[in-house]
N, C-alpha and C positions, 0 to 999 in steps of 0.2 A: 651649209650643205646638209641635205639631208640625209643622216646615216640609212647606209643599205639595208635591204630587207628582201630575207630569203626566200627563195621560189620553189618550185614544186623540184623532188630530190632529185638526182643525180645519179647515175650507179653504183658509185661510191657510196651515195648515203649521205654527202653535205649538201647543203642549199648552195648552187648561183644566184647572183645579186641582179636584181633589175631597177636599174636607173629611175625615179621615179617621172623621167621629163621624156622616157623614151618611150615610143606610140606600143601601146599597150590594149588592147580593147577591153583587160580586167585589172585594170589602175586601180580604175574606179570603185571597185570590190572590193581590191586590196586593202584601198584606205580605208573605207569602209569598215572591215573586218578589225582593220589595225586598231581604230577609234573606238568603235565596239568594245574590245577585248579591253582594250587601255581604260575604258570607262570601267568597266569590272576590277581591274588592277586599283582602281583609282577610289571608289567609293562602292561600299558592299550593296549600300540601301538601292545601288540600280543592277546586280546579277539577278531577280525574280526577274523584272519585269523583261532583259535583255534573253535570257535564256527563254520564257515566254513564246519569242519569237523567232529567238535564231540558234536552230539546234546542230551539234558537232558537224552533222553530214553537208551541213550549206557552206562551209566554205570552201573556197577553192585551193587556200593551200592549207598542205596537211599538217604542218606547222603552228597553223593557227588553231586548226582543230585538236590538237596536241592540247595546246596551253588551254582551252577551252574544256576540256574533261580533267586538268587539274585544277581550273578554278571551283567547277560543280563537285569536285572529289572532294576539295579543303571546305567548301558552301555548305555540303551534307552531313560531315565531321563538326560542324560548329565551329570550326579553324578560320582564321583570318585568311584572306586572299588577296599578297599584295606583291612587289617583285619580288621584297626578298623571299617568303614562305612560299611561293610559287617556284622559287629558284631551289629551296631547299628539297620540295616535295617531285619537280624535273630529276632533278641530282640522283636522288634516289631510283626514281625509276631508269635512270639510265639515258631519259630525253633530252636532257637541259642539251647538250650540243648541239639535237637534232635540229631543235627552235632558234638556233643564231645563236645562245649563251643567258648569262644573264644581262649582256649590254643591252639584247634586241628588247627582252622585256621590260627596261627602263626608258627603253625608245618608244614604245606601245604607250607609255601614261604622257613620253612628252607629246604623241601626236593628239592629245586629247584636246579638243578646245573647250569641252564644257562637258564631265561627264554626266549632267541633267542631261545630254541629249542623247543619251547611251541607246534608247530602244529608239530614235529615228534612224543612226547608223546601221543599227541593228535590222531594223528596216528594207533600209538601202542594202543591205550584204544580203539579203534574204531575198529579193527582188532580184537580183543579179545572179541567186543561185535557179532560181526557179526559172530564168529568161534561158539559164545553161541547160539547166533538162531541155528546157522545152525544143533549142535549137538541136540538142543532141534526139530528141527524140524525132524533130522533125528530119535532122539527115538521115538516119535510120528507117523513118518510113517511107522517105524519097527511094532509095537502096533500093527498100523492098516492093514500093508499088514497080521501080523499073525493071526489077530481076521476075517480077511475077510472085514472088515467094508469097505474097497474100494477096487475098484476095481484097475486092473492095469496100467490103462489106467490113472486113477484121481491120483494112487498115483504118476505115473513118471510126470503127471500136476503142482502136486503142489509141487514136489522134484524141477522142474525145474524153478518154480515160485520164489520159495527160492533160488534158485541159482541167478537165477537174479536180485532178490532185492539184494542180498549182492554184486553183480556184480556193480549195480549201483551207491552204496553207496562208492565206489571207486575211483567216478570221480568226480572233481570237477564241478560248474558253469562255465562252456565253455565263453573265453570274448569276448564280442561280437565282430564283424567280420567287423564292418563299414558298415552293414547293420541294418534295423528296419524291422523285420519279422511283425512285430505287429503295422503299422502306422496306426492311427485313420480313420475312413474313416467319409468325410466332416458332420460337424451337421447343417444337413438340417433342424429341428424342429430351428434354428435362424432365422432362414428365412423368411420371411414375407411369409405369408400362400399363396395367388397368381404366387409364384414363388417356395414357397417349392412345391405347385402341379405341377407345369412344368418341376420342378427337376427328384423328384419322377418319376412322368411317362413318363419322357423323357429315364431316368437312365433302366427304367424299359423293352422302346419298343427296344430301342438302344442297352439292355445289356450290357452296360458302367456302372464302375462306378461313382457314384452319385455326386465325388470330381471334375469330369469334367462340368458337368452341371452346378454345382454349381457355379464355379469358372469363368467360362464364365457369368454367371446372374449376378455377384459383377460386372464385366466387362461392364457391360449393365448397369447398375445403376451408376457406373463411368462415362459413358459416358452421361447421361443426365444430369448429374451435377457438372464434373470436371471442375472445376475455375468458374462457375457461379454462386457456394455456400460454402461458409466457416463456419466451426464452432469453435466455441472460447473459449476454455476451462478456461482461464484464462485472464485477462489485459495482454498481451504482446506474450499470444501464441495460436495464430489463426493456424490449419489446412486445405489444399485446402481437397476437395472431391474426388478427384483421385488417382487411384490408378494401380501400375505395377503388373501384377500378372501371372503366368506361368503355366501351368500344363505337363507336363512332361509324355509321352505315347507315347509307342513302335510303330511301323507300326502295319497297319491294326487293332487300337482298335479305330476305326469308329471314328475318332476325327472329322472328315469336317461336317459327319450328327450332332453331337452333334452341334458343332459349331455354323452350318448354324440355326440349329433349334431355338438356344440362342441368335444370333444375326439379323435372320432378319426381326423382328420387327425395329432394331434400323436403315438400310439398306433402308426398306420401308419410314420411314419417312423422313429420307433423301433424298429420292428420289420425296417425295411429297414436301417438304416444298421447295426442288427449283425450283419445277414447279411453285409453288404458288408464288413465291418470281420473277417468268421471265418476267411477262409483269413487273413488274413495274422496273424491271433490263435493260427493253429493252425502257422504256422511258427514263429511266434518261441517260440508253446511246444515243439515239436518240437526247438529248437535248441536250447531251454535243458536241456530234458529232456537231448541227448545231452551237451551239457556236463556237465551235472553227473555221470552217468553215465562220463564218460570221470575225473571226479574218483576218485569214487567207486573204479575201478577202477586206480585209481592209488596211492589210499592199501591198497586190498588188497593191491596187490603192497609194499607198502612193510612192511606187516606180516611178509611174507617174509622180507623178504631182511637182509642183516648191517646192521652199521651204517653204513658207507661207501656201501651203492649205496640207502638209506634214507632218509642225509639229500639225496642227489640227484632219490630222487623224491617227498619232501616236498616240494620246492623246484617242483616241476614240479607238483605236486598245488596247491600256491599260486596259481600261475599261473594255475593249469588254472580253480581257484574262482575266480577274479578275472576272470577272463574269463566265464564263466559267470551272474556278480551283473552284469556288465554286457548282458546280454540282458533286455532289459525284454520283457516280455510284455504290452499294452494288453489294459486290460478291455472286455468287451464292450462296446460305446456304452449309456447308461442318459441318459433325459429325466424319467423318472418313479418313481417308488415306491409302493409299494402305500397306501392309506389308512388300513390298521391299524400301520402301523409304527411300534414302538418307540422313545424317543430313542436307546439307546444302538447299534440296526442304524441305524438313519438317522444316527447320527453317522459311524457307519465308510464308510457308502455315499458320503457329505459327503466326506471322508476320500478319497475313492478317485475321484470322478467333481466333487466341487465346485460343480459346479451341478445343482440336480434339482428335480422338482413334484411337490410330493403334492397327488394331485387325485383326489379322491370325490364321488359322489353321494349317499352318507350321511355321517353325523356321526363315525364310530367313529375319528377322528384325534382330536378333541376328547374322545372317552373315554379313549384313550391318555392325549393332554396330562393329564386333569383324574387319574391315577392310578390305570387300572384297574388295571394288574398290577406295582403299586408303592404303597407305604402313603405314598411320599413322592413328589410330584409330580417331572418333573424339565424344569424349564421353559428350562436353561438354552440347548441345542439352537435350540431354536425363536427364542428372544430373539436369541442371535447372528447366526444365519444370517439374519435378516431385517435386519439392518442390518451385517453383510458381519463383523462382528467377529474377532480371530484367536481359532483352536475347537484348545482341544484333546483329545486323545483316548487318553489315556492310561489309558481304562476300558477300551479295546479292545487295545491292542496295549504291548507291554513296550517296542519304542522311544520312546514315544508321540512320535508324530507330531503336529504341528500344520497345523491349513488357514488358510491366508489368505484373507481375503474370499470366505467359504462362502456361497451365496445359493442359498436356499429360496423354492419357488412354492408357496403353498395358496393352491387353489380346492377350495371343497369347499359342496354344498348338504344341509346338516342343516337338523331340526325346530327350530321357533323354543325348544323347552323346553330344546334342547340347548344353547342358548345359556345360557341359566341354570345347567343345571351347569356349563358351562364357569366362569362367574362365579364359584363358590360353590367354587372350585378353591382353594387355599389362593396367592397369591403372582398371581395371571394378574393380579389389580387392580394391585394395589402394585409389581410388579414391572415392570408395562409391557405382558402382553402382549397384553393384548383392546383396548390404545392403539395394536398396530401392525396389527389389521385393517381392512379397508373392508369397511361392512355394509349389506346389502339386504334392505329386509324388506319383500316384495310382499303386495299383497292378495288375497288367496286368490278366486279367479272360479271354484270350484266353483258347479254350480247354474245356473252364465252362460254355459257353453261351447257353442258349434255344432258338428251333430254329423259335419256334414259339410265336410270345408276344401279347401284348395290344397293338392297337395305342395309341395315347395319342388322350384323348377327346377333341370334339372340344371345349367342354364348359373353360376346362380349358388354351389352346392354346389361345383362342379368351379372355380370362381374362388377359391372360400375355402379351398380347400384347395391349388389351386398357390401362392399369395400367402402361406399358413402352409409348407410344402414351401420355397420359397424361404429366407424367412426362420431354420426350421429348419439348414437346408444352410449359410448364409451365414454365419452367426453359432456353430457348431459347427466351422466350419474354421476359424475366427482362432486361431493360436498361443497370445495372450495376450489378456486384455481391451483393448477401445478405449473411451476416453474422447469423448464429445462435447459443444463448449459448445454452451450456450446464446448466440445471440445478444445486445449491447446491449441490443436490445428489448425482445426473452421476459424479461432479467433486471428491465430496470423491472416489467413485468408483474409479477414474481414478487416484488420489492419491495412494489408495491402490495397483494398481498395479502398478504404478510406485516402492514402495517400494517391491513388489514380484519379480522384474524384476532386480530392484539393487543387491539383495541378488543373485540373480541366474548368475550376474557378475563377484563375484568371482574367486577364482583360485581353481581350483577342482569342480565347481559347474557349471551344463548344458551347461549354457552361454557361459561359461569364453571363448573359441575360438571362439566364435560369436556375438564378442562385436559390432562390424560395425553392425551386422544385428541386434541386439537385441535393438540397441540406439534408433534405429526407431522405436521398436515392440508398446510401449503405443501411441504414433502418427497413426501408419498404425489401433493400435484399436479404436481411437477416429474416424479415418477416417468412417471404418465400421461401426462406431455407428449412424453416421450423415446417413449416406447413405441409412442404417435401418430405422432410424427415419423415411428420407423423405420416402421411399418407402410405408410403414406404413400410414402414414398422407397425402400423395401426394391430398389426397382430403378434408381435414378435421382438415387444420391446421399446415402446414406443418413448418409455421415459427417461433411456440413457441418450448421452451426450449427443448431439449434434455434431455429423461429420465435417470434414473440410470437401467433401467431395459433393455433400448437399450444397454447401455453401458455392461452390464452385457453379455447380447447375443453377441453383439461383442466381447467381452473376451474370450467364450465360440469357438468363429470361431478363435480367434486369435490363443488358444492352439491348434486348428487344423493346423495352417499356421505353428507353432512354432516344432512341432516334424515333420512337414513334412522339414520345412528348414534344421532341423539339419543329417536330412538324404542327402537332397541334397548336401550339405556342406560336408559329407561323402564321396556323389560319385563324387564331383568335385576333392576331394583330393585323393582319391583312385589311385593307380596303377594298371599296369597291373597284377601282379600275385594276387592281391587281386580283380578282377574282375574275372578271372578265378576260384579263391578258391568261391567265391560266386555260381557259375553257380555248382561247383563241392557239395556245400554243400546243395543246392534245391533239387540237385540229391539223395544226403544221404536222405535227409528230405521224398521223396518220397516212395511208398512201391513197392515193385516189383509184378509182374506179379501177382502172387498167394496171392496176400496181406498181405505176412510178410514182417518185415523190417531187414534189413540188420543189424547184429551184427558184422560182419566184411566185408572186402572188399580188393583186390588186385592194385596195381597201372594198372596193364594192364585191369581190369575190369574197372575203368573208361574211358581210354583213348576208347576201343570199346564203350562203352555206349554214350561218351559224342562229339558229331560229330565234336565241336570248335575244340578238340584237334588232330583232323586228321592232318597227316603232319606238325604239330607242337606240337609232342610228345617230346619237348624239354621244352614245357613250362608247362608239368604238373607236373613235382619236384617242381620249389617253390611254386604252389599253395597247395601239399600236404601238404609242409612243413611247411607254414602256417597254415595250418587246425590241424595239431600237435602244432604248438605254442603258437594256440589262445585253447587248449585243443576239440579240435573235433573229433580230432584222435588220437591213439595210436599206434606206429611201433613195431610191436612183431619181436624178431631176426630172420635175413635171413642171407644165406648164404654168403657173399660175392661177389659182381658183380665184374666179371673179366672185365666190362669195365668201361666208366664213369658213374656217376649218379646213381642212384639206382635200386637195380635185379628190374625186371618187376615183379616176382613173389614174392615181400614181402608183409605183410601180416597187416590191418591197422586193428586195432578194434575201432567199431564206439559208439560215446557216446549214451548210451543207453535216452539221456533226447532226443534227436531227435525224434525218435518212437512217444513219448507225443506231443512235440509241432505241428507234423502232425496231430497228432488223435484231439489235442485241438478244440473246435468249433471254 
């Protein structure tokens, strides 16, 4: 005989028992609910997917719903969830009676017949809850259409409102598509105030997002201090100041004016400081010139004459050279390099000046890297100079010469496709180097822009550019590099997220495919932390300790860098029917004409809608098909296509969470 099972409460407060043979119209719910719960009781690996589906408010007795917010109570604690801890964590709360005891809940695992079938039961209780609104909704509006209380208009309103909430309640959490609807947009309050204003109102005149502005200014601040200041967070692990950083934007979303706006301060003083550096470039060549020319004129006469007054002025010709190798001649001052350049002219440039930025507003640095004008990529350049290594360069010069701690700036904003050839470069994965950028990938507000803005003020243009002039000047006269620590603090800081960063290494956990880029992430935020500092103090200090409170803002920019990589890392691996399902589901996401949203849709209705798929109406089946797998659509039966592929007229229903995440702010 089947032990009792209590019903909805009593005034008292205990459960009546109902028979399970006696006619019932929510038996069937019951047991339902019973198997469900028992499944959970029974085996942990099925409470995801069963709570998933069937949440506290669907059952019918409140019993059941009881034992259901102590299983996800013990689930969210890391606690086991079985009778007895279920019994002990009831107990406490004062419930265990209200639920039958702890008999009913060893009765819950014996009605289980298989708990693998935990989210069909689950199912079934969820259906039976949804059939209950709807009849209670429907007597309700019976009530009211016969009392008059609404009108006809409000009652088919909210008959169809009901319909739709149980419509909803059918679909699962759609997984996500290897896209981020929802990437953070850059936090500018890090920012040292003089630059968060030139962000701001730059973001503002431009109608660009702010991640671009931004991301060029870290570029600017890289470049007055990459390899001319280290900071040391530790005995044995110094970080240089520079930084590889990318921002990723469609055509036409004004990247050259952001660019230009962010960069030529740093452009200007480049150009001033080798004016100021040419008389005295053009003495010391002038000197050398007549040395060597009095050489020169020394060994002519030596060819004259006998051999007694020959070997006197070989000796003097010696001399003469030796004194002449000791006139050094400074090269012009250089901050920057062109964006098409080559490893092997940017190694000797490295070579000769040791710190420098390549900064573009197109991608053609990353055609260089990926081997335009080389059948063999040469990545070696790039790898070292971003983590200070010794470079040599023996492909330029027959001394070969070596540079110690060479340190490269790129800022550069290329098309997001350029990002994929870079990927698809032979070595850039494996070797490290798409693990040493920070990557930005805004959302394109073509469409959204106003046509009319603010300039940006002079007061603040003219601040961002004395504060970058400063730092320029400051950090280009040091002899040698300066090191600076990190405070006690900043290092706990930096400690802590070293441990936040391990855990998210794992297998199943954010990281885990992004070990390469991740390894770097506490490095790339100490770097931002120094970089903060100096910008900060460039007048007032620049060379004590490193707060924890920089370090903290940098962390703050890092988690911006960090979901924006993982999106990048998304689109490098993407394919094409999953770059087609994307364009097809912004589509969905969008409301039509009259401002409703699509609850269903045809396959021939996208292919007109969406222009990609003109003349290659061949490649909108797997991206449908897709959008059904990852649950965004649903194929209601169609006829049969008498040819290949599928009718043009089958019929897709679209998950109603879409409608929300457009409307969401």
């Amino acid at each position: 005989m089947t032990p009792p099972a209590p019903d909805r409460p009593v005034p008292d407060g205990a459960f009546a028992t109902v028979h399970p043979l006696r006619e019932n119209p929510h038996n069937h719910a019951i047991e339902a609910e019973q198997a469900a719960l028992g499944a959970m009781l029974l085996s942990a690996t099925v409470i995801p997917g069963i709570t998933a589906v069937l949440a506290p408010g669907d059952y019918y007795l409140p019993a059941h719903e009881t034992i259901h917010r102590a299983i996800t109570a013990l689930r969210e604690q890391d606690r086991p969830a079985d009778p007895i801890t279920i019994t002990a964590y009831l107990a406490q709360t004062g419930d265990l009676n209200r639920v039958g005891g702890a008999v009913y809940l060893h009765h819950l695992v014996q009605q289980v017949p298989s708990a693998g079938n935990g989210e069909y039961y689950a199912t079934i209780a969820r259906d039976a809850a949804d059939n209950r609104r709807l009849d209670e909704t429907g007597v309700r509006l019976s009530h009211r259409a016969r009392t008059g209380e609404f009108t006809a208009d409000a009652t088919r309103a909210e008959a169809l409102a009901a319909l739709e909430s149980a419509e909803q309640r059918t679909w699962s959490e759609p997984t996500p598509l290897g896209e981020n609807s929802t990437l953070p947009s850059f936090p500018v309050d890090a920012l040292p105030r003089w630059m968060r204003d030139q962000v701001v109102a730059l973001a503002e005149f431009t109608q660009t997002p702010p991640d671009m502005a931004a991301t060029m200014g870290l570029a600017a601040l890289s470049t007055t201090a990459g390899g001319r200041v280290h900071f040391q967070i530790r005995p044995g692990w110094v970080e240089q100041a520079n930084l590889y950083l990318v921002c990723a934007m469609p055509p036409a979303s004004r990247k050259s004016d952001v660019f230009a706006a962010m960069t030529a301060p740093i452009y200007r003083i480049e150009d001033e400081l080798a004016q100021q550096a040419k008389p005295g470039i053009i003495e010391a060549q002038t000197a050398k010139e007549t040395a060597e020319a009095e050489v020169d004129a020394l060994l002519a006469k030596a060819r004259k004459s006998d051999s007694v007054e020959r070997e006197h002025l070989v000796a003097e010709a010696t001399a003469a050279r030796m004194l002449a190798d000791e006139i050094h001649v400074p090269p012009a001052p250089r901050l920057t390099v062109s964006g098409d350049i080559t490893p092997e002219p940017l190694t000797h440039l490295l070579a000769t000046h040791r710190c420098l930025a390549a900064l573009s507003p197109e991608g053609d640095l990353f055609d260089i890297i990926a081997g335009r004008y080389s059948a063999r990529p040469n990545l070696g350049v790039f790898l070292q100079a971003h983590k200070g290594e010794r470079l040599q360069t023996d492909r330029i010069t027959r001394d070969q010469p070596t540079i110690d701690r060479p340190a490269l700036t790129i800022g550069v904003t290329p098309q997001p496709s350029v990002l994929q050839d870079l990927a698809s470069t032979p070595g850039a994965r494996d070797r490290g180097l798409l693990a040493r950028f920070l990557y930005a990938l805004p959302a394109s507000n073509l469409g959204y822009r106003k046509i009319r803005t603010q300039p940006i003020p002079d007061s603040v243009s003219h601040t961002y550019d004395s504060r970058l002039d400063a730092m320029v000047r400051t950090f280009t006269d040091l002899p040698d590099p300066v090191t600076v620590p990190l405070s006690a603090q900043a290092d706990a800081v930096v400690e802590r997220l070293q441990e936040q960063v391990e855990v998210q290494l794992r297998p199943d956990q954010p990281l885990s495919h992004v070990k390469d880029w991740a390894g770097k992430l506490v490095g790339a935020t100490v770097r931002i932390a120094g970089l903060l500092h100096l910008a900060d103090r460039i007048t007032t200090g620049w060379g004590e300790p490193i707060s924890a409170e920089c370090v903290e803002r940098a962390a703050v920019v890092a988690e911006f860098f960090t979901a924006h990589a993982l999106a990048v890392f998304d689109l490098i691996a993407a394919d094409p029917a999953t770059e087609d399902a994307l364009h097809v589901l912004d589509w969905l996401r969008r409301p039509k004409q009259n401002g409703a949203h699509r609850t269903t849709v045809k396959r021939r209705d996208v292919v007109a809608a969406l222009r990609r798929f003109r003349g290659r109406t061949d490649t909108i089946d797997p991206a449908l098909y897709l959008l059904e797998e990852h649950g965004y659509l649903r194929a209601e039966a169609a006829p049969a296509s008498g040819g290949r592929g599928r009718s043009a007229t089958i019929t897709f229903r679209v998950h109603p969470g879409l409608k929300e995440a457009h409307s969401a702010p």
